[in-house]
N, C-alpha and C positions, 0 to 999 in steps of 0.2 A: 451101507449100500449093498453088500455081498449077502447077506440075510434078505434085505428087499426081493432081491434079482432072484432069489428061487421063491418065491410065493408065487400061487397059481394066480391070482391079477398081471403080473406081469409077463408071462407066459399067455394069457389070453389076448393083452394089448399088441404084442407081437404080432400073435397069430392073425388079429384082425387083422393085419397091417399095415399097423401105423409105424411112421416113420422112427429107425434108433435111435435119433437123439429124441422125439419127442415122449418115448418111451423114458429114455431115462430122464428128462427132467422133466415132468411133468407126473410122470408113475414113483419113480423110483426115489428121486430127489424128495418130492414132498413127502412122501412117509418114511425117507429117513431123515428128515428134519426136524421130527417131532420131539424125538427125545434130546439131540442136540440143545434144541429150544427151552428144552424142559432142564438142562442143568444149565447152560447158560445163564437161565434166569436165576438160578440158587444162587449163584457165584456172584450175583451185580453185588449183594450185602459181603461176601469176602473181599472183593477187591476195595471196597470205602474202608472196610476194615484194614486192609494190608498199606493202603494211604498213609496211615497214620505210621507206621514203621518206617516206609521209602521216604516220607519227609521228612523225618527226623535226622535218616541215618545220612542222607543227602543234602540238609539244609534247606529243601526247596518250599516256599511259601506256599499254603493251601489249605482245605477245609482240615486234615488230617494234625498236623502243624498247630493250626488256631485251636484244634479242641485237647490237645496235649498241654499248649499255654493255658488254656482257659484251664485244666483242669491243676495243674501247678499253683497258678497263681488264684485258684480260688475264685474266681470270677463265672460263676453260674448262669448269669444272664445269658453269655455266650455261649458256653457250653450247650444250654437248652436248644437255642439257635441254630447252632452247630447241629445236634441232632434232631431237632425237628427239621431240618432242609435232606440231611442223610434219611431218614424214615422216607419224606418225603418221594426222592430220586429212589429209593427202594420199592415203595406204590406204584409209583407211574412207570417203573422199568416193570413189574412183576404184572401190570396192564398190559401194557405194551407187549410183554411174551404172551400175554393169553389172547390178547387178539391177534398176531402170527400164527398161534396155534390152529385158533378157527379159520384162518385163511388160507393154511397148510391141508386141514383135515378138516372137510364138509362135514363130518357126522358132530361134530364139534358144535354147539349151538351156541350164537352170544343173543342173549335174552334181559 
């Protein structure tokens, strides 16, 4: 946000005078939300990844859990399962950020 607030767009929505808060969310908020968005989305495939560690070390049932068993007990059918539903929730979260992004930042075009 402190990078945003010195670019000359911000300093112009000002001067228009438009009102502070709508200057900051509305100016400031959206373009610095771009990059947020943009590591958030990296991160959705480490935290399914970091699942498989907190369930084990925890006991607690879940996709993480099941593909440790399936992978112990040799049992592939699930395994696949297991990570074809993780690939999956990985697609549609890394959708999901790219249209946020076009919603954030107009130059952005979804086509």
């Amino acid at each position: 946000m402190l990078e945003v607030q010195s670019q000359d767009f911000m300093r112009t929505a000002a001067a228009k005078g438009l009102h502070p808060v709508t200057v900051q969310f509305r100016h400031a908020l959206r373009n610095a939300l771009i990059p947020v968005t943009t590591v958030a989305g990296i991160h959705i495939g480490n935290l399914l990844g970091g699942a498989v560690v907190v369930e084990t070390v925890f006991g607690w049932p879940g996709m993480g859990r099941l593909a440790l068993e399936a992978v112990v007990g040799r049992d592939f059918n699930v395994l696949l399962g297991v990570l074809l539903m993780s690939s999956f929730l990985v697609i549609v979260a890394n959708a999901c950020v790219d249209l946020l992004q076009a919603w954030l930042d107009p130059r952005i075009q979804v086509s």
